[in-house]
N, CA and C of each residue as an Amber inpcrd file, in Angstrom:
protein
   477
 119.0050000 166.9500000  41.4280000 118.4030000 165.6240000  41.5840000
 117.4290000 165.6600000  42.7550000 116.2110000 165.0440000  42.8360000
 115.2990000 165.3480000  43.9070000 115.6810000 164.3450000  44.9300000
 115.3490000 164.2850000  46.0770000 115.1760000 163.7370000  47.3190000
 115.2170000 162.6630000  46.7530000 114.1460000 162.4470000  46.1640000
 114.0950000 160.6250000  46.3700000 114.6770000 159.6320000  45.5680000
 115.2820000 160.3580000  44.3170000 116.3100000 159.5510000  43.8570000
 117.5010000 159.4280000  44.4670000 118.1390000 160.8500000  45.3660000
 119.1330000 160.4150000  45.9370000 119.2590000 159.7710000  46.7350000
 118.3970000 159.2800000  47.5410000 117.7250000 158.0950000  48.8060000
 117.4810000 156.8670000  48.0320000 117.6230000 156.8260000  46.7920000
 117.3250000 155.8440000  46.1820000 118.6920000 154.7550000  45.8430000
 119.4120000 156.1850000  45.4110000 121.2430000 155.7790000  45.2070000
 121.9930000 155.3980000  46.4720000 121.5750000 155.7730000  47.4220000
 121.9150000 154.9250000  48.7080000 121.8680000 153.5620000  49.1750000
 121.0470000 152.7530000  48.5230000 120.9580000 150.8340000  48.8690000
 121.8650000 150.6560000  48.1880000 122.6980000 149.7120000  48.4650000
 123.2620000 148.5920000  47.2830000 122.4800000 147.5760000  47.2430000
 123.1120000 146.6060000  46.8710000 122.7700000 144.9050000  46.4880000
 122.7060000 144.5780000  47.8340000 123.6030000 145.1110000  48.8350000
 123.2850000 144.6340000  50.5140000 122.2090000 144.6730000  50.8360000
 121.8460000 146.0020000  50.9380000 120.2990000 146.4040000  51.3730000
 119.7130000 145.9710000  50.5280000 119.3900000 145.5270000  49.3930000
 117.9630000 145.0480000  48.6550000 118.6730000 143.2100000  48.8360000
 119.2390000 142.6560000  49.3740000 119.2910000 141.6130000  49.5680000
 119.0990000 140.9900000  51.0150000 119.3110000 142.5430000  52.0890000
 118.6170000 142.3530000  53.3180000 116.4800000 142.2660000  53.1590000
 116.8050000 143.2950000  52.1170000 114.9230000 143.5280000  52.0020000
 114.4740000 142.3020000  51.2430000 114.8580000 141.9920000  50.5390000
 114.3930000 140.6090000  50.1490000 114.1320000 139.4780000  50.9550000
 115.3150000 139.1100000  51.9510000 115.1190000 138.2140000  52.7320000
 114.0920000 138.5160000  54.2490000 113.9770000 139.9090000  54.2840000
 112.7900000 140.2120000  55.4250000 111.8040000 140.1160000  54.6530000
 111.0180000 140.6060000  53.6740000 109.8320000 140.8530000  52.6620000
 109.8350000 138.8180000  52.6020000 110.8710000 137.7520000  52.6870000
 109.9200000 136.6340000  52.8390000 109.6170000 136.2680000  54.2280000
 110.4550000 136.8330000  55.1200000 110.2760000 136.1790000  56.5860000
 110.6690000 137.5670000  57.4550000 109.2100000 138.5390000  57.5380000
 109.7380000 139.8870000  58.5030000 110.1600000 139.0570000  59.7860000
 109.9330000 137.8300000  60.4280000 110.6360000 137.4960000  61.4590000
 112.0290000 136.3910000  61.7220000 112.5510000 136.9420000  60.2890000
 114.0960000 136.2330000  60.8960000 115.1820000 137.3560000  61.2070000
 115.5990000 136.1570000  62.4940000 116.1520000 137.2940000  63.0080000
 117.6590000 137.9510000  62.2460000 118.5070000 139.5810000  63.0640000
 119.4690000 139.8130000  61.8440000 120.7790000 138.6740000  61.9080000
 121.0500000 138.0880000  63.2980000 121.7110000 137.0940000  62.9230000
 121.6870000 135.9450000  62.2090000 120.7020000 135.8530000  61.3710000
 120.1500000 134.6860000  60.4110000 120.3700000 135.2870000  59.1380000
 119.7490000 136.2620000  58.8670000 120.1720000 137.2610000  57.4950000
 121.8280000 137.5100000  57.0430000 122.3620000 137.8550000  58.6120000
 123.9270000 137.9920000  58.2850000 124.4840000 136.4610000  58.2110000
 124.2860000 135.5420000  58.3260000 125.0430000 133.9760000  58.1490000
 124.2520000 134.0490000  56.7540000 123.2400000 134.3940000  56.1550000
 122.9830000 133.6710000  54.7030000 123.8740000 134.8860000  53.8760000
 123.9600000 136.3080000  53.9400000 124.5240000 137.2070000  53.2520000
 126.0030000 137.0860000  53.5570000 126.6770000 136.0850000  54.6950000
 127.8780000 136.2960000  54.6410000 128.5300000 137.7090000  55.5500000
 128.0270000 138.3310000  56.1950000 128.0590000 139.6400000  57.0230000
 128.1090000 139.5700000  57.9340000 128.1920000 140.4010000  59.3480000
 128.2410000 140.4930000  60.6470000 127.0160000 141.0890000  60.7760000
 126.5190000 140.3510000  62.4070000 125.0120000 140.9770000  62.7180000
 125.1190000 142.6440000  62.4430000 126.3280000 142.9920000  63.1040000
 126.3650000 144.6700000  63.2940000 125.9420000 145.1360000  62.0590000
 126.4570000 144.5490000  61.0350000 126.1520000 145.0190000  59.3240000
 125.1480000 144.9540000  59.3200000 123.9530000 143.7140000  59.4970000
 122.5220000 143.9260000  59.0200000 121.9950000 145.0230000  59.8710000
 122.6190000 145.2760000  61.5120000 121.7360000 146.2890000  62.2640000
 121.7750000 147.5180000  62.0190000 122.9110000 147.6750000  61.6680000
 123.4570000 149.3810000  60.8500000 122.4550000 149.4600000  59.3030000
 122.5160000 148.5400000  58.9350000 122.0710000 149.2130000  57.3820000
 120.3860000 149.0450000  57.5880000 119.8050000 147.9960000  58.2490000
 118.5900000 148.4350000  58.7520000 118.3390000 149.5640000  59.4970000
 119.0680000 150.1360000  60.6600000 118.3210000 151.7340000  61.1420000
 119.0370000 152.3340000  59.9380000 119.5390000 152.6250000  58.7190000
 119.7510000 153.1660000  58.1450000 118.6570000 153.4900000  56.7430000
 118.3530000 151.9640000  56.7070000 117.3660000 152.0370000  55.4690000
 115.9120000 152.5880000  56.4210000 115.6380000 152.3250000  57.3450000
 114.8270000 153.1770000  58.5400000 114.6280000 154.6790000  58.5330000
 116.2720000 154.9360000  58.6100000 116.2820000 156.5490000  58.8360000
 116.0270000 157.2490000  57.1930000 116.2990000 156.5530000  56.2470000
 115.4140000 156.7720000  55.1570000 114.0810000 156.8170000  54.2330000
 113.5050000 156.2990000  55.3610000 112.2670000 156.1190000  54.9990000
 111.4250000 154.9350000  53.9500000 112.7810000 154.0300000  53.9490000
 112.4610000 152.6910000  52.9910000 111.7780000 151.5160000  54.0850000
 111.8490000 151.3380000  54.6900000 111.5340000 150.4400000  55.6690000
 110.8360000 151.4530000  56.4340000 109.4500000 151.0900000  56.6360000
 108.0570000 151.9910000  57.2030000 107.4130000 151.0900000  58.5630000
 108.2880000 150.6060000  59.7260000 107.6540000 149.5640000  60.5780000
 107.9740000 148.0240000  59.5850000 106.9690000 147.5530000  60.5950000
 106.5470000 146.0970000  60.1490000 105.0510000 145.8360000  60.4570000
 104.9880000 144.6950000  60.0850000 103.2200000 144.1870000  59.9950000
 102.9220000 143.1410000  60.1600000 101.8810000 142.4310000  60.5910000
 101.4110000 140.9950000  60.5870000 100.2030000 140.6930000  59.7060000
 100.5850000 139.9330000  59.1780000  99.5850000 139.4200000  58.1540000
  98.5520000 138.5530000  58.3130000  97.3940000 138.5680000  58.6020000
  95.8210000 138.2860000  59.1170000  95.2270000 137.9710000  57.8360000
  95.1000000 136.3340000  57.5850000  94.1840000 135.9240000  56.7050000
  92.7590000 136.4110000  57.2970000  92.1950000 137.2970000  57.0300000
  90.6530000 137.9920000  57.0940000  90.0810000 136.6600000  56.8760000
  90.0850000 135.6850000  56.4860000  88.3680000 134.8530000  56.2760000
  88.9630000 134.2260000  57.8370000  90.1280000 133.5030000  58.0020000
  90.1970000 132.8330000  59.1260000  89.5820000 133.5570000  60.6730000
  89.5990000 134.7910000  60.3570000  88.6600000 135.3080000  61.3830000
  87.3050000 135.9430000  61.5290000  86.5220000 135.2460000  60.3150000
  85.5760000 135.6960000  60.0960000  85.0980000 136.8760000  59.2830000
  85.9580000 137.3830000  58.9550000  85.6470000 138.4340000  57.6360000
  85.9420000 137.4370000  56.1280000  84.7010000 137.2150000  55.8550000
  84.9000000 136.7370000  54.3310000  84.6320000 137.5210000  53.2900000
  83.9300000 138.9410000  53.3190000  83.9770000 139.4480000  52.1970000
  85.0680000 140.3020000  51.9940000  85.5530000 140.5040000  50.6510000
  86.5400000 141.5100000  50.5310000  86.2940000 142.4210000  49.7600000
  86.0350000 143.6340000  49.6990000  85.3000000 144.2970000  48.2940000
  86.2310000 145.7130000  47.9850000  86.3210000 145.9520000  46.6410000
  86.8900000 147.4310000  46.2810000  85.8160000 147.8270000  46.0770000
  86.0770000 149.0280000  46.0600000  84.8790000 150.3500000  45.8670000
  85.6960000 151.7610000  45.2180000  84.9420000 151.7090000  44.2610000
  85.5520000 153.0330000  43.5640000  84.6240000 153.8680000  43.8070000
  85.0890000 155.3090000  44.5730000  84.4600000 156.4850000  45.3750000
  83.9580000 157.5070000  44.1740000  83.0450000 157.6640000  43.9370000
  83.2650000 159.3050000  43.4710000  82.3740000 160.4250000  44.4630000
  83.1560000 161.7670000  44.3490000  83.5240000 162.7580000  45.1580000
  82.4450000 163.8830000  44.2130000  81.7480000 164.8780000  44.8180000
  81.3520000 165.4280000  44.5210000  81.8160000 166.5450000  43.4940000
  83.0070000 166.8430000  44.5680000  84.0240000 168.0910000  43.7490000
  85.9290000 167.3140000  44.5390000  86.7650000 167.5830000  43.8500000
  87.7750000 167.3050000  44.1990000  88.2480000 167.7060000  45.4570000
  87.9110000 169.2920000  45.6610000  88.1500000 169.8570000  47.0860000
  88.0340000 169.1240000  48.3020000  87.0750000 168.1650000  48.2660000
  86.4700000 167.6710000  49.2350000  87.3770000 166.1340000  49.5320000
  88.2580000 166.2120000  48.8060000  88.9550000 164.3620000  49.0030000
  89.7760000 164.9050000  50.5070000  90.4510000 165.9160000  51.0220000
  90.9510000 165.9450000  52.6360000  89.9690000 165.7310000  53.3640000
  88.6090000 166.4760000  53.9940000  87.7900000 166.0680000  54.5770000
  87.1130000 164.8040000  54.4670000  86.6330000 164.0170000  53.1750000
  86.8110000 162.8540000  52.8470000  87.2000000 161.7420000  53.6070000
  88.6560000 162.2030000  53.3450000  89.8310000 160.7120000  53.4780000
  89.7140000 161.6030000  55.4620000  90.0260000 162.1430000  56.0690000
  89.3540000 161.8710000  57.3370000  88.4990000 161.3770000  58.2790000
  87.1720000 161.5800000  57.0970000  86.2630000 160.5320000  57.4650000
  86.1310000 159.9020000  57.2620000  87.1430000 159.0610000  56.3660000
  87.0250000 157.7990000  56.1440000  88.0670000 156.8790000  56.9970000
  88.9500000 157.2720000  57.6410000  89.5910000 157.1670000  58.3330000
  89.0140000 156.5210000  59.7990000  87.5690000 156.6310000  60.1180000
  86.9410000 156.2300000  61.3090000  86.4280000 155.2040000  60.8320000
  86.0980000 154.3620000  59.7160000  85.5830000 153.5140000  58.7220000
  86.6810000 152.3740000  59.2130000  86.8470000 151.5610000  60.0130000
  87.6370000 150.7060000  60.6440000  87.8900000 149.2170000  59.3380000
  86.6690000 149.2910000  58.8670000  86.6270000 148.2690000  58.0130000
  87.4410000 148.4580000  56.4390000  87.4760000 149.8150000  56.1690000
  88.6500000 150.3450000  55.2390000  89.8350000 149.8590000  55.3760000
  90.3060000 149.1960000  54.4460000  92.2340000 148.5850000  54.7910000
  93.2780000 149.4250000  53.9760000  92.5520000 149.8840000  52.9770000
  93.0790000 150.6500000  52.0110000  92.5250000 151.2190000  51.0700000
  93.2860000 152.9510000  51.1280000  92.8730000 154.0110000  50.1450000
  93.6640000 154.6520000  49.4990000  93.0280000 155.0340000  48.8820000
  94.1970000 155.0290000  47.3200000  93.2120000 156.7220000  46.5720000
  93.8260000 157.9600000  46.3120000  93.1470000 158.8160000  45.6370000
  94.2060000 158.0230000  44.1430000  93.0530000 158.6230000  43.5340000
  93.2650000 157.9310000  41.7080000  93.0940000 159.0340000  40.6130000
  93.4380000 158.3440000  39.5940000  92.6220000 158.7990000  38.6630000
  92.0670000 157.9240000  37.9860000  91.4350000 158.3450000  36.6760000
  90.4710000 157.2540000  36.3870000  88.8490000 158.2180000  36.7500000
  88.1790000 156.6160000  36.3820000  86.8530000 157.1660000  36.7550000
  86.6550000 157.6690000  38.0250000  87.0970000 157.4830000  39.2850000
  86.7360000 157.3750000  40.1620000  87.5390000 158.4200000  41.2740000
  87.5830000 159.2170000  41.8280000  88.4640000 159.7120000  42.8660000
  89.2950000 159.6100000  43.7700000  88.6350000 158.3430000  43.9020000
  89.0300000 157.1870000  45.3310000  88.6590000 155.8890000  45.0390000
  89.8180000 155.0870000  45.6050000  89.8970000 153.6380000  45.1640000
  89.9250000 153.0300000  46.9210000  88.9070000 152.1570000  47.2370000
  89.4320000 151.7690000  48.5800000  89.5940000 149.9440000  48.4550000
  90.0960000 149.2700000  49.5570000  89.6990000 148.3540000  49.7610000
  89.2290000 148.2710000  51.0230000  87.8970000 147.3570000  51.1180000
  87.2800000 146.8720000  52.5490000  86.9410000 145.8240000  52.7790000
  87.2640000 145.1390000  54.0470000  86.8150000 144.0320000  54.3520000
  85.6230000 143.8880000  55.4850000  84.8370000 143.1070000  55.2080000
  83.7920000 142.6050000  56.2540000  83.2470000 141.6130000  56.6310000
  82.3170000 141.1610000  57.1960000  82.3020000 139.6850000  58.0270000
  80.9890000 139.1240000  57.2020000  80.4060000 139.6070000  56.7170000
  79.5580000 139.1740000  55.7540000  78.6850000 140.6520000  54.6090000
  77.5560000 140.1850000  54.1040000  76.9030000 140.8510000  53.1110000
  76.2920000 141.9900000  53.8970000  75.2840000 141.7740000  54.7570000
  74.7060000 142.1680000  56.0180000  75.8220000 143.6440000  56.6710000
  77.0560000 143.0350000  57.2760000  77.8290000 143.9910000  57.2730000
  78.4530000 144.8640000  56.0520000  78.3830000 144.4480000  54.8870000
  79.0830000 145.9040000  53.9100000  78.0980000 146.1030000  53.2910000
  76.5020000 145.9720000  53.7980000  75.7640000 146.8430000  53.3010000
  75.9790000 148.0430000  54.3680000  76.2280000 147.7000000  55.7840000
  75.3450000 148.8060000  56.7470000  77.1960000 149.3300000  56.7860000
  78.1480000 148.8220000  56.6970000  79.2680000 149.7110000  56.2250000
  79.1380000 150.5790000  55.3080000  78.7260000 150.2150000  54.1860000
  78.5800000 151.1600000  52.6560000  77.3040000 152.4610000  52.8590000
  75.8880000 151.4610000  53.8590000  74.8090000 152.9780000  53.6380000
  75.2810000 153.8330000  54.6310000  75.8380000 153.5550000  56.0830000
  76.1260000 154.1130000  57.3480000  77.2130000 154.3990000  57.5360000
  78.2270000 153.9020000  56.9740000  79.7890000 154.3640000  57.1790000
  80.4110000 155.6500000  55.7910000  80.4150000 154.8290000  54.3570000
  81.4060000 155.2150000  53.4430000  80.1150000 156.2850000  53.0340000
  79.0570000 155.7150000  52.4360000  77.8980000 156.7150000  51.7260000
  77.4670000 158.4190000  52.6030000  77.6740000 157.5720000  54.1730000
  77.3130000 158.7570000  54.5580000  78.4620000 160.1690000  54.7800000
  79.2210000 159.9330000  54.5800000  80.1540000 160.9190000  54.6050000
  80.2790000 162.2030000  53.9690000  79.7970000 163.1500000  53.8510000
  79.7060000 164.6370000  53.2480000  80.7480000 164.9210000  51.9740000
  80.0780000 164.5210000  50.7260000  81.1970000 164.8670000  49.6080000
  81.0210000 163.4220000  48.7830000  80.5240000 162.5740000  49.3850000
  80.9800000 161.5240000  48.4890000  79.5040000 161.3120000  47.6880000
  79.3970000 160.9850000  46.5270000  78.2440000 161.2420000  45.4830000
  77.8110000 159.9780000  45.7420000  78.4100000 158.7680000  45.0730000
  78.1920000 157.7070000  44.9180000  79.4530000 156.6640000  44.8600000
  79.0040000 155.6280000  44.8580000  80.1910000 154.4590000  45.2430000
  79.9790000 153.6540000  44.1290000  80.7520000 152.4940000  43.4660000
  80.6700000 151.8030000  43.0630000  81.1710000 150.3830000  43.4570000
  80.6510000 149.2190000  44.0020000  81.4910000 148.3330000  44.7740000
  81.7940000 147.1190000  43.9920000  82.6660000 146.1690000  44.4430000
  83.1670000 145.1850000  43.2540000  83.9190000 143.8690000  44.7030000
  83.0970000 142.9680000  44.6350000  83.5420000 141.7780000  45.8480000
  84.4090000 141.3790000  44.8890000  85.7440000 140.6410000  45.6810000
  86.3960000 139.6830000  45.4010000  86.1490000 138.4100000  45.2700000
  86.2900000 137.5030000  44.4170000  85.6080000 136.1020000  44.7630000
  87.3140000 135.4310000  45.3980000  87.8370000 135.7090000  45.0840000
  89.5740000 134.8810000  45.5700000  90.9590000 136.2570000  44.9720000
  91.6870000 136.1130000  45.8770000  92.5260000 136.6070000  46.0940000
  94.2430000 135.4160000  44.9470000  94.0900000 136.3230000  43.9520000
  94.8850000 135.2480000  43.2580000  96.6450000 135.8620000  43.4200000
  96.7870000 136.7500000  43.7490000  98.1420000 137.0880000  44.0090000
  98.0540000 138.3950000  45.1710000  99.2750000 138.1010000  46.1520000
  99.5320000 139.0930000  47.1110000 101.1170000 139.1190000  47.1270000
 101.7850000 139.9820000  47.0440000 103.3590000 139.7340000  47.3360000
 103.9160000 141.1070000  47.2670000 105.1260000 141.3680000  48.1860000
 106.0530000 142.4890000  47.5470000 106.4710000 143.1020000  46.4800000
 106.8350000 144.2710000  46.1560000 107.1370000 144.1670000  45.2200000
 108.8130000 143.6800000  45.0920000 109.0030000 142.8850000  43.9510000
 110.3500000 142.4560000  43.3640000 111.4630000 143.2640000  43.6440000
 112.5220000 143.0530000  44.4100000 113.7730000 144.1650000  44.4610000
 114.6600000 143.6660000  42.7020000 114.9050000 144.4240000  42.1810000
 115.7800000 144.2150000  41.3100000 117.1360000 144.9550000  41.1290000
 118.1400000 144.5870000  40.2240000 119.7210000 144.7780000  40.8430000
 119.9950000 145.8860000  39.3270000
């Protein structure tokens, strides 16, 4: 059986009912989780560094509505790569691309799937000719703005 199914057989219904209730509120605290699950704090703190030391729980994050601070555009861009070899050096340099939130190698048409955000049109042009285009390997881009963001969420724990 590989690694990650057996890391997989490790949660019960505890742990995906602790992850559920952080995935709606990463800031309640574990004595709030253990009074709704019925548990002792020690229980939620143990099986959290546990689901930790497994690699299911990766940190935490804060969530930044981008327009409220002035980034209103949101755009994907599907990369293509000259030759495949070239997606490590690539995804390094794309890595200094601050405005990149997320990359994704694919398949499909495209090599690379990113998402980027920027503060207007003005900026993800001189992102796209000066940042992503210029990077050694990448052929051409294809870009695609968001007009609204119609769903964002976790994915579903199921039992």
């Amino acid at each position: 059986m590989s690694e990650k199914k057996t890391q997989n057989l490790e949660i019960d219904n505890l742990d995906k009912d602790i992850l559920s209730l952080l995935m709606t509120d990463a800031t309640m605290p574990y004595t709030e989780i253990a009074k709704k699950l019925i548990v002792s704090g020690g229980t939620v703190h143990v099986r959290m560094k546990k689901m930790q030391e497994l690699g299911i729980i990766q940190g935490s994050q804060l969530n930044i509505n981008a327009q409220k601070i002035g980034y209103d555009i949101c755009a994907f861009l599907g990369i293509f790569l000259q030759k495949g070899s070239q997606y490590n050096d690539a995804v390094e340099r794309l890595k200094q691309v601050k405005e990149i939130v997320e990359l994704h190698y694919c398949t499909g048409a495209y090599s690379m799937f990113a998402k980027i955000v920027c503060r207007d049109t003005n900026h993800l042009r001189k992102v796209l000719n000066d940042g992503i285009q210029a990077v050694p390997g990448i052929q051409r881009t294809e870009t695609f703005i968001s007009l609204e963001e119609s769903i964002r969420r976790q994915i579903q724990l199921s039992y």
